[in-house]
MIMARSE-134111 format. One record per residue (C-alpha): y, x, z; chain; residue number from 1. Coordinates in steps of 0.001 Angstrom, whole numbers, plus 500000, padded with zeros to 6 digits. Layout:
+--------+--------+--------+-----+-----+
!      v !      u !      w ! mol ! seq !
+--------+--------+--------+-----+-----+
!      Y !      X !      Z !   A ! NUM !
...
+--------+--------+--------+-----+-----+
# end
This chain:
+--------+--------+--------+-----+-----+
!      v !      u !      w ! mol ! seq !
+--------+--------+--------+-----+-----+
! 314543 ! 553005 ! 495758 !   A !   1 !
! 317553 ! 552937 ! 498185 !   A !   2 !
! 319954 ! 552844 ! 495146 !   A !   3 !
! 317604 ! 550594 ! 492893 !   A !   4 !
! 317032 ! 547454 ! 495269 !   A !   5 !
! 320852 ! 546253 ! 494597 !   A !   6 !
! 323111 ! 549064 ! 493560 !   A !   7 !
! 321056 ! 550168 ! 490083 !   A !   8 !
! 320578 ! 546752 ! 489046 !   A !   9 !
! 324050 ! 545749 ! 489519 !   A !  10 !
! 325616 ! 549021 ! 487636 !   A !  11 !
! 323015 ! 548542 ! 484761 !   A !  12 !
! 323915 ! 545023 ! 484137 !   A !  13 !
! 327468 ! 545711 ! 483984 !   A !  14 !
! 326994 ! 547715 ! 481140 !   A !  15 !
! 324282 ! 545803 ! 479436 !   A !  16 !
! 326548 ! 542958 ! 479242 !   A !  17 !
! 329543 ! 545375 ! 478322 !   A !  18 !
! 328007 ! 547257 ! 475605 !   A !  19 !
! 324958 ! 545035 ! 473966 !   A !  20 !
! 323505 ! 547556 ! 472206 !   A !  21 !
! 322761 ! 549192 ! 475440 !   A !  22 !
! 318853 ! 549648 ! 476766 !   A !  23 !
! 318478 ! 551441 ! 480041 !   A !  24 !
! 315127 ! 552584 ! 480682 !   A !  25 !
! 314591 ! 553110 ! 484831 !   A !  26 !
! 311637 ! 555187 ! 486273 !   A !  27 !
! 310290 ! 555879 ! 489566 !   A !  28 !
! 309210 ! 559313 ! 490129 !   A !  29 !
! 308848 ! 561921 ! 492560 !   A !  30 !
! 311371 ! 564295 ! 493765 !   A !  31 !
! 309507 ! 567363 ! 491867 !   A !  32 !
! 308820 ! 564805 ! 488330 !   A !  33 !
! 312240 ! 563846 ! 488569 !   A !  34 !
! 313714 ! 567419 ! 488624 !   A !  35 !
! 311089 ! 568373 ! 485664 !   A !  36 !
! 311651 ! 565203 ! 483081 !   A !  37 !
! 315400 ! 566547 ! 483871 !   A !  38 !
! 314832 ! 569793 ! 483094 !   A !  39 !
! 313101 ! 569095 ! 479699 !   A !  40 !
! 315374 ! 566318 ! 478955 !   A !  41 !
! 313197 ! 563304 ! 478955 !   A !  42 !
! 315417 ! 561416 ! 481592 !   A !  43 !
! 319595 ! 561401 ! 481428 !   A !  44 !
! 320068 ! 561025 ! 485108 !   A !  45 !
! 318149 ! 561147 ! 488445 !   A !  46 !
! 319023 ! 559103 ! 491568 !   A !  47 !
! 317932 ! 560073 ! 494783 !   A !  48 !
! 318662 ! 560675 ! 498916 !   A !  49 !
! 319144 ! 563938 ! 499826 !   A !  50 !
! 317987 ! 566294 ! 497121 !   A !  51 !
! 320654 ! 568214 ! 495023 !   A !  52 !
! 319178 ! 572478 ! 495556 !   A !  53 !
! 316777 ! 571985 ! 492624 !   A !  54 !
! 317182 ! 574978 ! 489897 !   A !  55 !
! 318591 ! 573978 ! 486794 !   A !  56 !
! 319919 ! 570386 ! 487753 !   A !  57 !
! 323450 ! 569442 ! 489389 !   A !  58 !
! 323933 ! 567357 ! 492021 !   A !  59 !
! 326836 ! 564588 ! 492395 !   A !  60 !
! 327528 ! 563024 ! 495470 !   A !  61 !
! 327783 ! 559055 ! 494831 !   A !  62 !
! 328273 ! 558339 ! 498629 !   A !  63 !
! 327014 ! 558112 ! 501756 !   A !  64 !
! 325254 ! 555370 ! 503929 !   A !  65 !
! 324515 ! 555703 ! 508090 !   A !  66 !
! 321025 ! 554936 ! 509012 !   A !  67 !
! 320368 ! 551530 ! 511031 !   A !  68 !
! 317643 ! 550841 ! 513365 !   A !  69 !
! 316786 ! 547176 ! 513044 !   A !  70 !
! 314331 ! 544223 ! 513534 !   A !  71 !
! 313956 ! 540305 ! 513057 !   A !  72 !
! 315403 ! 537608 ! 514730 !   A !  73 !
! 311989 ! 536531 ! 516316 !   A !  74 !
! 311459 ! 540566 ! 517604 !   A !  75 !
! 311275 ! 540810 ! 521115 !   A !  76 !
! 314126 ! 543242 ! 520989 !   A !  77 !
! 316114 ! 540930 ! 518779 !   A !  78 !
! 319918 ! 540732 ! 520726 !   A !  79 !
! 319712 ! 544132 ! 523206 !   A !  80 !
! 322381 ! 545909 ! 523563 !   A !  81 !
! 321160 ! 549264 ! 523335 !   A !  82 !
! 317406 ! 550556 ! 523092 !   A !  83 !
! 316052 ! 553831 ! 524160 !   A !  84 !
! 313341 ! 556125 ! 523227 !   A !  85 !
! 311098 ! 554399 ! 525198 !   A !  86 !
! 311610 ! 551211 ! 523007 !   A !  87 !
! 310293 ! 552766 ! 519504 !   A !  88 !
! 307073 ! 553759 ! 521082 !   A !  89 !
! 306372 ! 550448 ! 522617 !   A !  90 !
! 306884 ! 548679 ! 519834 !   A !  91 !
! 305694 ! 549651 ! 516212 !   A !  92 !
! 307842 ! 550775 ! 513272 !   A !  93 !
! 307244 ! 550274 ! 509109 !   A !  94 !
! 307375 ! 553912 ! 508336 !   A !  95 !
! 307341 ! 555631 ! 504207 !   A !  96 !
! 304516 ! 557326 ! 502828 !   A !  97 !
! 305552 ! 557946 ! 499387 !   A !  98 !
! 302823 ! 558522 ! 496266 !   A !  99 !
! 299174 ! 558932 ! 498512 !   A ! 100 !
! 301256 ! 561460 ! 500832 !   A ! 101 !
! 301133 ! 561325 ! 504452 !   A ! 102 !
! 304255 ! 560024 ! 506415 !   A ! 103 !
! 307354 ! 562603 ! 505484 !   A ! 104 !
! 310052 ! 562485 ! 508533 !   A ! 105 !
! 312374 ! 563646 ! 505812 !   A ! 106 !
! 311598 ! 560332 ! 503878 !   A ! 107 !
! 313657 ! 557868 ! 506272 !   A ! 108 !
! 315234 ! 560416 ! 508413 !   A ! 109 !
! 314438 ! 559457 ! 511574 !   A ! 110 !
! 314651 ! 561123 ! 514414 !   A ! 111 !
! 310943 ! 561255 ! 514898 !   A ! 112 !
! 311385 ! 564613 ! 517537 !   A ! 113 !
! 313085 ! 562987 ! 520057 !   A ! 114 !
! 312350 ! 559449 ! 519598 !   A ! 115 !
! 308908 ! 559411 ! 518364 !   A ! 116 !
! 307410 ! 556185 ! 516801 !   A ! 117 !
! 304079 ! 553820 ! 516748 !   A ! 118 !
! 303426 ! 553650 ! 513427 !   A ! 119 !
! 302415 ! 550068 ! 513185 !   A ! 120 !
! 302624 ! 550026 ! 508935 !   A ! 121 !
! 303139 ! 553044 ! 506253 !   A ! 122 !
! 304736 ! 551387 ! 502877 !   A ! 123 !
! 305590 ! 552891 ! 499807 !   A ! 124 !
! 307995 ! 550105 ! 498381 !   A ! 125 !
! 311249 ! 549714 ! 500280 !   A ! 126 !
! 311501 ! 546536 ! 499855 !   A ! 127 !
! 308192 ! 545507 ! 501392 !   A ! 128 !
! 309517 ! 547647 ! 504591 !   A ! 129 !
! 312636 ! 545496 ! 505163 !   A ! 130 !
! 310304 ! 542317 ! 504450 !   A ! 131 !
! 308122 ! 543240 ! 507473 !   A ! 132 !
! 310562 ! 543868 ! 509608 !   A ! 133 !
! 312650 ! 541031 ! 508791 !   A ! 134 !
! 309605 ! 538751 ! 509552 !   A ! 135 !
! 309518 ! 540319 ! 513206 !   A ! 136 !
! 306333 ! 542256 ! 512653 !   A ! 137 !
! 307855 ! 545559 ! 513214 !   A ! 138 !
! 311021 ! 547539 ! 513773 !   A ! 139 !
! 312761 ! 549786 ! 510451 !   A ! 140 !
! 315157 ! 552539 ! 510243 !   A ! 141 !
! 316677 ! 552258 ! 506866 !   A ! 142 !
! 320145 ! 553094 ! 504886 !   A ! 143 !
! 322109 ! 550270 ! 506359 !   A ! 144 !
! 323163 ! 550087 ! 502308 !   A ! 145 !
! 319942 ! 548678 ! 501918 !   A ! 146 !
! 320077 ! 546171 ! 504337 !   A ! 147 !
! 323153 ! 544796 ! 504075 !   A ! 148 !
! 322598 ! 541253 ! 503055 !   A ! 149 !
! 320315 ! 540937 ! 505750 !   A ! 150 !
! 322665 ! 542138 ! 508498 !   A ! 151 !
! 325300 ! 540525 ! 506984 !   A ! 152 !
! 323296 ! 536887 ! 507253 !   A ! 153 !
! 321840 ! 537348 ! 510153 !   A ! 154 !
! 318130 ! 538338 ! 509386 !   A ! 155 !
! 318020 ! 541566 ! 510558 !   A ! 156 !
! 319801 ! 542371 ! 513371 !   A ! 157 !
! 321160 ! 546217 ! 514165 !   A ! 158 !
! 319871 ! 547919 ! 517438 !   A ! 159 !
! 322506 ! 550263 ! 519126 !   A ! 160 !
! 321554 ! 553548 ! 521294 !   A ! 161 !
! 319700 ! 555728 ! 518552 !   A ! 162 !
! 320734 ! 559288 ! 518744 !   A ! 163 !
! 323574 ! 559860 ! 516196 !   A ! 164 !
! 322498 ! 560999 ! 512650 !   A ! 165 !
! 323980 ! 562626 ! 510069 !   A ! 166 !
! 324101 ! 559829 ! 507199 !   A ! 167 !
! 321974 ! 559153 ! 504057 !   A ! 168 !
! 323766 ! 561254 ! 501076 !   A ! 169 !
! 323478 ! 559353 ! 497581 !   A ! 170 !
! 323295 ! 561886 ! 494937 !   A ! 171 !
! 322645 ! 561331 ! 490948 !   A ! 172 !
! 321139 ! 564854 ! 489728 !   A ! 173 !
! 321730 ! 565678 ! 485912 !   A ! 174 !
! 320677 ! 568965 ! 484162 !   A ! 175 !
! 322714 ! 572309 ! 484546 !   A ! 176 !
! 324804 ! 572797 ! 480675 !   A ! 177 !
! 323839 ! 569487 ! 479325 !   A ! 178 !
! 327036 ! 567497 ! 478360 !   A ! 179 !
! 327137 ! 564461 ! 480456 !   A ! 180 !
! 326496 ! 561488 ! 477868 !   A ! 181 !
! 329276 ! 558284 ! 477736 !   A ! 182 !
! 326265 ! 555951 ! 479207 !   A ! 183 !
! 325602 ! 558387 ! 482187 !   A ! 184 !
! 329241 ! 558555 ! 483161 !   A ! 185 !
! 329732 ! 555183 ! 483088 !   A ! 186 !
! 326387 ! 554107 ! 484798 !   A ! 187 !
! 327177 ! 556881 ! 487973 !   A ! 188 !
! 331322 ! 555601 ! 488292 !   A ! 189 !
! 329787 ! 552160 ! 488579 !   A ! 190 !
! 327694 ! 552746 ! 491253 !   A ! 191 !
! 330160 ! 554859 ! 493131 !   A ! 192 !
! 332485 ! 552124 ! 492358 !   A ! 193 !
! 329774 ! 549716 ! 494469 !   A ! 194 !
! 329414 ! 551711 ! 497502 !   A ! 195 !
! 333492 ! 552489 ! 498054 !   A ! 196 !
! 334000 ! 548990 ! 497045 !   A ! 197 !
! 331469 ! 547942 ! 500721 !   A ! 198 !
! 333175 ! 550170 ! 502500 !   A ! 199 !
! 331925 ! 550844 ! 506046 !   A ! 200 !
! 330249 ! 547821 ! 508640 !   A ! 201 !
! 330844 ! 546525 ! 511748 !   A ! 202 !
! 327479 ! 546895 ! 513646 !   A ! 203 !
! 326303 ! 543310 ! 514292 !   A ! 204 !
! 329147 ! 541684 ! 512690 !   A ! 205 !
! 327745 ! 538400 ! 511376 !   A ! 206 !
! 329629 ! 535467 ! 513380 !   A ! 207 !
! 326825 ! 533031 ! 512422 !   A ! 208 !
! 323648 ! 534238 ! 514485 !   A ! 209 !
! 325981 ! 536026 ! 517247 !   A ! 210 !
! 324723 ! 534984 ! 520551 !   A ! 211 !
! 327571 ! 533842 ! 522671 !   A ! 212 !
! 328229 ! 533020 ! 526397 !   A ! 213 !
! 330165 ! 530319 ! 528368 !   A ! 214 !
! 332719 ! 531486 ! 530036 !   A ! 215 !
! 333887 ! 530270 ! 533492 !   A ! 216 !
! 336878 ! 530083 ! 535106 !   A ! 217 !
+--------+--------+--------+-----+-----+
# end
């Protein structure tokens, strides 16, 4: 879902309106489905985070995207500086439980040994994640490629001080032999296209809901 909220969409259309005769057809599956419709060939291409040591399949790096912690302008930690471990257990966090499963640390990789969380929500759609958080109901640690219009604007706003993480890796799996079809190739350069075109972010960069002081002379 990190890839589908903007980046699938976007690469999909492009060729949709490039080639008419084109019809995508996008699933949501689990890591272990995914792997198996690729293995018998019912699926062209897999997109996932992390992933990539599955027999039979190979693994393409798209690119990669840090992990943000963040929360809503009316959060009571909306504007600090830093945070500090102390912070994520006093106030709640929207964390993934994916398909009936229990909460998988590996899901959203946070740090959940050294800083560990109140779970204040489990959600198994992305999207519905950012939307609590960006109402202030809760804090979220997502791919800040996911979150980037709302940074960007101003809704969410990025909290500083988490211990440093390696980053989310983007990867599109396709099966081991299979010659990569014309569609597939195109559809996985236009999404690596989208995240090199973003290029990295200043933390807390929008001008428009910066808070700013007076100086005095």
């Amino acid at each position: 879902e990190v890839l589908s909220i903007e980046l699938l969409p976007r690469a999909l259309a492009s060729l949709m309106r490039a080639h008419p005769e084109f019809r995508p057809a996008a699933f949501e599956l689990a890591p272990a489905a995914m792997a198996a419709a690729l293995r018998e060939g019912r699926i062209d291409v897999g997109l996932t985070i992390g992933g990539g040591g599955e027999p039979g399949l190979v693994a393409h790096e798209l690119g990669r995207s840090p992990g943000v912690l963040v929360c809503g302008r009316t959060h009571p930690l909306h504007g600090r500086r830093r945070v500090e471990a102390r912070h994520v257990r006093e106030h709640p966090s929207v964390v993934p439980s994916f398909l009936g499963l229990e909460h998988l640390p590996s899901i959203d990789q946070f740090p959940d040994l050294d800083w560990p969380r109140t779970v204040g929500a489990t959600i198994e759609l992305l999207q519905m994640g950012i939307a609590l958080v960006e109402a202030g109901a809760a804090l979220g640690y997502f791919p800040e490629i996911s979150v980037r219009a709302q940074l960007d604007d101003g809704r969410l706003f990025q909290l500083a001080g988490l211990p440093e993480r390696a980053p989310f890796v983007l990867r599109a799996l396709t099966r081991a032999g299979a010659p990569a079809r014309p569609a597939t190739r195109a559809l996985l350069e236009a999404i690596s296209g989208q995240i090199q075109s973003l290029g990295p972010r200043a933390p807390n960069s929008s001008r428009r809901h910066r808070r700013t002081r007076p100086s005095a002379k």
